[in-house]
N, CA, C and O atoms as a GROMACS GRO file, in nm:
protein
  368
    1UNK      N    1   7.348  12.643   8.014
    1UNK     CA    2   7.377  12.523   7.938
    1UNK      C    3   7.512  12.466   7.985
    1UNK      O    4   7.615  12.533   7.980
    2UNK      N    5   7.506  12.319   8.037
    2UNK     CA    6   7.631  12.240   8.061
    2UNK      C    7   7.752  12.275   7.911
    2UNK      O    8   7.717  12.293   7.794
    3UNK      N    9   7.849  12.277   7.948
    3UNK     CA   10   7.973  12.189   7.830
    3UNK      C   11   7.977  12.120   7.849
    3UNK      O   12   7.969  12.081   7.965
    4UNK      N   13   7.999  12.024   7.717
    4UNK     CA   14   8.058  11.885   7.726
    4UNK      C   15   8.184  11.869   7.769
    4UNK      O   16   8.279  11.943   7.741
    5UNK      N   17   8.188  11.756   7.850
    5UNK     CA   18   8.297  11.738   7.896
    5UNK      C   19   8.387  11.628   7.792
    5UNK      O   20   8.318  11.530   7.763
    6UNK      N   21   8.536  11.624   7.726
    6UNK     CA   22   8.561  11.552   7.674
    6UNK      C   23   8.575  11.399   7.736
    6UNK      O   24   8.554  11.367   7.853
    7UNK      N   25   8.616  11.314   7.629
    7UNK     CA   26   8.626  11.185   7.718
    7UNK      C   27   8.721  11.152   7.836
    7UNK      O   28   8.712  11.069   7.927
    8UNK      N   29   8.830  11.258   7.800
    8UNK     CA   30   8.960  11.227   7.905
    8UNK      C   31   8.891  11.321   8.041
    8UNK      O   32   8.920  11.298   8.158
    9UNK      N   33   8.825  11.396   8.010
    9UNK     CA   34   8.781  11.462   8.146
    9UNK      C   35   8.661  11.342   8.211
    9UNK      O   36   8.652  11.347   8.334
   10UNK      N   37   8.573  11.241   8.144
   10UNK     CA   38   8.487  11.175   8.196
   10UNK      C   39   8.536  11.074   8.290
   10UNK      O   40   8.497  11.033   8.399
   11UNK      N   41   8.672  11.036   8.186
   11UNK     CA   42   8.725  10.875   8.243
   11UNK      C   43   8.817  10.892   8.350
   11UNK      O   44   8.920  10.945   8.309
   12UNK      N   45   8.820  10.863   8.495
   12UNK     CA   46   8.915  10.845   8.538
   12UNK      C   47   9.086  10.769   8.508
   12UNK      O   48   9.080  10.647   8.495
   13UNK      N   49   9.163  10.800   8.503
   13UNK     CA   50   9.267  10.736   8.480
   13UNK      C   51   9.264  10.618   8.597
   13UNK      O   52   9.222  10.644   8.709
   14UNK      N   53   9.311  10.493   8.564
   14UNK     CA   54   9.295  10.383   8.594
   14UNK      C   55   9.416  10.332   8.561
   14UNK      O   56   9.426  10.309   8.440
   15UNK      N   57   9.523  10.304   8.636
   15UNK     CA   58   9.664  10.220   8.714
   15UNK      C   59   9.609  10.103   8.722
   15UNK      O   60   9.490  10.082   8.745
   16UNK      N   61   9.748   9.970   8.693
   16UNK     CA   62   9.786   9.860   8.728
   16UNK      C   63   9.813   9.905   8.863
   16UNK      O   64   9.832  10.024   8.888
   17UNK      N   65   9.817   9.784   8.977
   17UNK     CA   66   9.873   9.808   9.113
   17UNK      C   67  10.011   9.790   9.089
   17UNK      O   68  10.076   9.837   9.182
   18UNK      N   69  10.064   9.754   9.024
   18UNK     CA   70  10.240   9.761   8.960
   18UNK      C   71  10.246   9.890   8.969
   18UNK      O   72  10.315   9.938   9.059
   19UNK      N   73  10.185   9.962   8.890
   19UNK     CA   74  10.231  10.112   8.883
   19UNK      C   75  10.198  10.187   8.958
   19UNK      O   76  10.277  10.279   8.983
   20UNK      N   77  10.084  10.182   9.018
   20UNK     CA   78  10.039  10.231   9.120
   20UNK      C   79  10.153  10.232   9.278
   20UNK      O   80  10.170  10.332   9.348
   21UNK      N   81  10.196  10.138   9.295
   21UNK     CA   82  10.327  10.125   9.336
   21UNK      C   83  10.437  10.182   9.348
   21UNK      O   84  10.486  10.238   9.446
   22UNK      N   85  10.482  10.167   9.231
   22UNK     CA   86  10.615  10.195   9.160
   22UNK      C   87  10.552  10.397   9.179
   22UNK      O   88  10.615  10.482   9.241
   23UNK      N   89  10.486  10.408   9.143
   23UNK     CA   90  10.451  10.569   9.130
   23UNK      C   91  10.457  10.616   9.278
   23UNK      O   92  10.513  10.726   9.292
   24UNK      N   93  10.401  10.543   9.420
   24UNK     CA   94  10.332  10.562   9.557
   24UNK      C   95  10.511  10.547   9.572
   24UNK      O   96  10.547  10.664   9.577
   25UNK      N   97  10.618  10.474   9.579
   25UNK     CA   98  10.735  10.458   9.630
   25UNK      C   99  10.832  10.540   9.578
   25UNK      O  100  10.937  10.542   9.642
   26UNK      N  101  10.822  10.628   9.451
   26UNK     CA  102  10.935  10.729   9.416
   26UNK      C  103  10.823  10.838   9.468
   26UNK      O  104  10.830  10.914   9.371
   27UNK      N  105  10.763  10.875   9.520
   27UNK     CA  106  10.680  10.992   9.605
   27UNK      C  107  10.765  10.961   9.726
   27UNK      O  108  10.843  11.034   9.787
   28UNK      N  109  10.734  10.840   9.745
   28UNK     CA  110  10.817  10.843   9.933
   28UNK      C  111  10.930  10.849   9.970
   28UNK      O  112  10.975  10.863  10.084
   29UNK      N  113  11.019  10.829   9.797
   29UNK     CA  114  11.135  10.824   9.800
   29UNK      C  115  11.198  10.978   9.786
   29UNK      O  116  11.314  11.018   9.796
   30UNK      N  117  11.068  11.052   9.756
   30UNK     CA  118  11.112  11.190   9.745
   30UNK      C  119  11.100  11.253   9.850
   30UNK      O  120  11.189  11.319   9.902
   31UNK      N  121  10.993  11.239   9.890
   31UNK     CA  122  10.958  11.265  10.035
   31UNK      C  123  11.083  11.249  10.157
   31UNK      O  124  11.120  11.343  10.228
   32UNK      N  125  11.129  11.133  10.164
   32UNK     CA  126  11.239  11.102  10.229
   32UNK      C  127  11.384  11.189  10.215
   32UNK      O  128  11.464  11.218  10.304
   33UNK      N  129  11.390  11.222  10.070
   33UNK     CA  130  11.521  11.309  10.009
   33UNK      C  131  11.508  11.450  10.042
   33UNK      O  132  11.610  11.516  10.065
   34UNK      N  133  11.375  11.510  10.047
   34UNK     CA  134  11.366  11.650  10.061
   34UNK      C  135  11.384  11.691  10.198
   34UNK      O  136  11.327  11.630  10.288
   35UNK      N  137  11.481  11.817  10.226
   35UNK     CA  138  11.496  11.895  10.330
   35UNK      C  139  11.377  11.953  10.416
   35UNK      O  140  11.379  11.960  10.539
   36UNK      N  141  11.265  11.997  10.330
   36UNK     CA  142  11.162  12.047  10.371
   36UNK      C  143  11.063  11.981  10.431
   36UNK      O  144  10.967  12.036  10.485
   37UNK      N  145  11.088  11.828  10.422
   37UNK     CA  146  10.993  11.746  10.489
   37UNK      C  147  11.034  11.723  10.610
   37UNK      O  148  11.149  11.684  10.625
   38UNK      N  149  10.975  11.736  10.688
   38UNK     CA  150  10.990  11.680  10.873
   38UNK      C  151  11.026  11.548  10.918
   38UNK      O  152  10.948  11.455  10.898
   39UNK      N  153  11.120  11.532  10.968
   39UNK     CA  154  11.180  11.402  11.040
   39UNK      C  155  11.064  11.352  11.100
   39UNK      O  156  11.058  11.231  11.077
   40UNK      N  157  10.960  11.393  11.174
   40UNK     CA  158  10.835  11.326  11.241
   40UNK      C  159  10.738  11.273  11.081
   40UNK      O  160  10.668  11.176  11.112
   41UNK      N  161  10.720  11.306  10.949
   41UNK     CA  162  10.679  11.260  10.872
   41UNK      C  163  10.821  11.148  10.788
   41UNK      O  164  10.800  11.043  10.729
   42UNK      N  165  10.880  11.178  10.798
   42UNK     CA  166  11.000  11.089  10.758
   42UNK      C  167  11.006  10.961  10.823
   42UNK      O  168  11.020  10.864  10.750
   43UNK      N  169  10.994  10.937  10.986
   43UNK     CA  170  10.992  10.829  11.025
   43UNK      C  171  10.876  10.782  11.005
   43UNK      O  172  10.864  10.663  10.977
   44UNK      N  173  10.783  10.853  11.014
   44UNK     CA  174  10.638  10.783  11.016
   44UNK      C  175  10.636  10.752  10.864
   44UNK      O  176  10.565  10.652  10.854
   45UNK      N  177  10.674  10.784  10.753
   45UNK     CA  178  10.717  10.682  10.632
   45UNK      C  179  10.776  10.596  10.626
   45UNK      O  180  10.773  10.508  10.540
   46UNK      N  181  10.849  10.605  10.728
   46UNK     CA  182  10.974  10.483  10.741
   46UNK      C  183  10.878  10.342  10.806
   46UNK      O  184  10.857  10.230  10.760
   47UNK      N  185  10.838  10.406  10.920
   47UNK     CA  186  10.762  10.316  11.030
   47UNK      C  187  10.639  10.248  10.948
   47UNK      O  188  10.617  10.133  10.986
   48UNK      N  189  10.560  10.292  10.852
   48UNK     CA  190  10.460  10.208  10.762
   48UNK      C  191  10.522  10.094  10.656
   48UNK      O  192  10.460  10.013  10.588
   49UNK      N  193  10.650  10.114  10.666
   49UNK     CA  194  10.733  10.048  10.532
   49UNK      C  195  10.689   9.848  10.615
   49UNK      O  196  10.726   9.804  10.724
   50UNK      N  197  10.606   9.783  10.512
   50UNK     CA  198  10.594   9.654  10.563
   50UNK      C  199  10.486   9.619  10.650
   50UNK      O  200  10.448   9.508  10.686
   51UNK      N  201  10.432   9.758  10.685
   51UNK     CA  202  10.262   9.707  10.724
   51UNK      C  203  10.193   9.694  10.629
   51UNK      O  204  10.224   9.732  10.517
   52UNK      N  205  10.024   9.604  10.676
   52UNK     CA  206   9.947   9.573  10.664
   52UNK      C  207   9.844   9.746  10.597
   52UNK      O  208   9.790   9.845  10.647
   53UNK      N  209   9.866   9.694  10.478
   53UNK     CA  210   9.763   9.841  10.399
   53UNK      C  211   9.687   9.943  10.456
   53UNK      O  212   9.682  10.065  10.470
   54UNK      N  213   9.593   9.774  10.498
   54UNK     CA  214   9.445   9.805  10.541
   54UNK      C  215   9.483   9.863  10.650
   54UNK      O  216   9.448   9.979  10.627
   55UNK      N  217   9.539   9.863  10.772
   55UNK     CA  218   9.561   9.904  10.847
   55UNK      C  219   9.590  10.004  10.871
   55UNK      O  220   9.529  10.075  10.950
   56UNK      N  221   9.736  10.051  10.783
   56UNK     CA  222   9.780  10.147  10.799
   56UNK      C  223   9.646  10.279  10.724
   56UNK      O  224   9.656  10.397  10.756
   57UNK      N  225   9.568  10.247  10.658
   57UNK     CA  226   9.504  10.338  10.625
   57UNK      C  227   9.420  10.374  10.696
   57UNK      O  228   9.383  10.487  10.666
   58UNK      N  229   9.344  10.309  10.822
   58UNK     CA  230   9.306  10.299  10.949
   58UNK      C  231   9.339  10.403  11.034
   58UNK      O  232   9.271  10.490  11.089
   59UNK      N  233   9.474  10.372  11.034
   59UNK     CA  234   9.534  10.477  11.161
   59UNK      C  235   9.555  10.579  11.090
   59UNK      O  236   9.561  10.685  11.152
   60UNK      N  237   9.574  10.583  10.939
   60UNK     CA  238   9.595  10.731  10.889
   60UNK      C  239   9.457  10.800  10.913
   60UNK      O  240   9.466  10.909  10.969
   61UNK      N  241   9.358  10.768  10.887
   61UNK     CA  242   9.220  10.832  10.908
   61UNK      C  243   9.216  10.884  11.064
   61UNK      O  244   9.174  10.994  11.096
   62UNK      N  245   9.279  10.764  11.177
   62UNK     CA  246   9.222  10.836  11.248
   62UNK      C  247   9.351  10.953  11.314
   62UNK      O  248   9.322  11.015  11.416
   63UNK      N  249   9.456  10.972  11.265
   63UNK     CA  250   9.529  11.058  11.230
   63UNK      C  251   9.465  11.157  11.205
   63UNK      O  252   9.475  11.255  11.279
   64UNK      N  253   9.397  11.158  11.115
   64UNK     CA  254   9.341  11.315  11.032
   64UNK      C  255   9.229  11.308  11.132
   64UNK      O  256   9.255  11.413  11.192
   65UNK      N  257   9.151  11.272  11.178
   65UNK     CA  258   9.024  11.299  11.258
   65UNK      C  259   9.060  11.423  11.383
   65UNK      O  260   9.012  11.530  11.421
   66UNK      N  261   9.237  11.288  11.432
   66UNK     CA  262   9.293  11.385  11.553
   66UNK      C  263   9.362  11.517  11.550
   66UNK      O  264   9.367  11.597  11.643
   67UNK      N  265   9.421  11.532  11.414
   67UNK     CA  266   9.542  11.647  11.415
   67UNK      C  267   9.441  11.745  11.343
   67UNK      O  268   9.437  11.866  11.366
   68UNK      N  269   9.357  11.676  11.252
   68UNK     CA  270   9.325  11.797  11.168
   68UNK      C  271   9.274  11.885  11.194
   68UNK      O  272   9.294  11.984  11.123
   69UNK      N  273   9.166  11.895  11.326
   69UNK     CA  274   9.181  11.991  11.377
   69UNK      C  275   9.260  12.087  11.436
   69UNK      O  276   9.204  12.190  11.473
   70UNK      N  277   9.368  12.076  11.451
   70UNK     CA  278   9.487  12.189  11.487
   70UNK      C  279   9.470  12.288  11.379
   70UNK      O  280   9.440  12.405  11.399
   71UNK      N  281   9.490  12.236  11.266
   71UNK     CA  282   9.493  12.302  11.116
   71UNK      C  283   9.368  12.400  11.126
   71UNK      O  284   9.394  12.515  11.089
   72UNK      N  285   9.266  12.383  11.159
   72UNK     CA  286   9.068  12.440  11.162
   72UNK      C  287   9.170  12.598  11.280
   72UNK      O  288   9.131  12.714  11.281
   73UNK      N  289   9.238  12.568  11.324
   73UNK     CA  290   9.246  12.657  11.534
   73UNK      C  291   9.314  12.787  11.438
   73UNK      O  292   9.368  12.799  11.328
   74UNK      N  293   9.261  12.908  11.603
   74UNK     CA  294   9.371  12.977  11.511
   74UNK      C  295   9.536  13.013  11.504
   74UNK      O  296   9.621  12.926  11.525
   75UNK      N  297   9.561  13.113  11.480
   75UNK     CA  298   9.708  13.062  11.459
   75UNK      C  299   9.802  13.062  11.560
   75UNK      O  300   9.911  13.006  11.552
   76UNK      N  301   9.747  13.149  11.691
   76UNK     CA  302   9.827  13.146  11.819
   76UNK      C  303   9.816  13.021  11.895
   76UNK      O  304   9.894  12.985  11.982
   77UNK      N  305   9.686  12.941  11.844
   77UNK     CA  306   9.659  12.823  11.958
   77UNK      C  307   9.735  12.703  11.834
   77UNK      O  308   9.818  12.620  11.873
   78UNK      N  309   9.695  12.710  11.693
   78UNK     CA  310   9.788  12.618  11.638
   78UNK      C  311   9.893  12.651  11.601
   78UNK      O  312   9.914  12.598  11.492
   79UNK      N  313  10.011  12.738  11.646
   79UNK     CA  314  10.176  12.742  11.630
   79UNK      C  315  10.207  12.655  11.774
   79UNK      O  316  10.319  12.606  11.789
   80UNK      N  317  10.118  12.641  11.863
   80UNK     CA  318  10.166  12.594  11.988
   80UNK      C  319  10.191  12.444  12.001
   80UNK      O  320  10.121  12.350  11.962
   81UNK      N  321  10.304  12.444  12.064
   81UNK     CA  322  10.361  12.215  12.026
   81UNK      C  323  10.244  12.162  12.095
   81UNK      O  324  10.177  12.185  12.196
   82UNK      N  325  10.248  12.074  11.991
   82UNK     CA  326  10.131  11.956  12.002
   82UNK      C  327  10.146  11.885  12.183
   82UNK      O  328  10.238  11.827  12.242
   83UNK      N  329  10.047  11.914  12.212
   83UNK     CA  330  10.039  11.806  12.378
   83UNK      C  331   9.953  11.682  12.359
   83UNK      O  332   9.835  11.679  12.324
   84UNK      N  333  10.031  11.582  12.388
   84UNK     CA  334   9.950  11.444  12.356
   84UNK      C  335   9.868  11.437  12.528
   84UNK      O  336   9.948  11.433  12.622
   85UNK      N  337   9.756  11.435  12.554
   85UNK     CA  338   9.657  11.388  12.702
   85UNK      C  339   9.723  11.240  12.747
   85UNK      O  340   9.662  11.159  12.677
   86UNK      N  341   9.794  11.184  12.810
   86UNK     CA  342   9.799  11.079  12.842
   86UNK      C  343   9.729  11.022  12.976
   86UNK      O  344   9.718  11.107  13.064
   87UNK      N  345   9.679  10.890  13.008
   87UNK     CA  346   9.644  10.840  13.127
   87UNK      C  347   9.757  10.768  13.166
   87UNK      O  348   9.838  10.704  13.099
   88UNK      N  349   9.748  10.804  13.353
   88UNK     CA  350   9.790  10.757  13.391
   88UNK      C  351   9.788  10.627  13.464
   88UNK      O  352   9.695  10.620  13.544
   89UNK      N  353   9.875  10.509  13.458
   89UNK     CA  354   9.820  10.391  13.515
   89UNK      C  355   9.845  10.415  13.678
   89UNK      O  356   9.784  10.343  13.757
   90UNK      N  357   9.947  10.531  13.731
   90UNK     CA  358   9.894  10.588  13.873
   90UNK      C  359   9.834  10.638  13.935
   90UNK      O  360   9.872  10.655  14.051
   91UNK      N  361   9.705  10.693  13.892
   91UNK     CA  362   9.631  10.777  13.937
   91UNK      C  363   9.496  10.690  14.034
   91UNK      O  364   9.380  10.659  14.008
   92UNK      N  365   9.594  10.672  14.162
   92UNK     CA  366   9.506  10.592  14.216
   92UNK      C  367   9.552  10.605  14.373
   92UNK      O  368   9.492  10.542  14.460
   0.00000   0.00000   0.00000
């Protein structure tokens, strides 16, 4: 037999984009203050400040498509620094 679930467990909580805001910018503002966060996530907070939403949520996805697999590897192949594949426009 299910439990009932009460109403506060049914309803999602539901934000103004005011607050929704105001809540998303003292996160980043914490984010920014804490020691434990990484200068490579620090700028890349910095560097979204004044883009385009839609966008930036774009490249965050395909962010996670690319890195998140490191996270899946195991731990000798993911402690190892990230190598970005680049092309070369000399290879000719």
């Amino acid at each position: 037999m299910q439990r009932r679930r009460s109403p506060l467990e049914r309803a999602p909580v539901r934000h103004e984009p005011e607050t929704l805001l105001a809540i998303t910018n003292a996160r980043i503002a914490r984010l920014l203050e804490s020691p434990q966060v990484s200068d490579w996530l620090k700028a890349a907070l910095l560097a979204a400040d004044g883009h385009d939403p839609i966008g930036l949520h774009n490249e965050i996805e395909i962010l996670r498509h690319v890195i998140a697999p490191l996270a899946q590897a195991d731990c000798k192949t993911a402690m190892q620094p990230l190598r970005i594949a680049r092309r070369g426009n000399d290879a000719g």
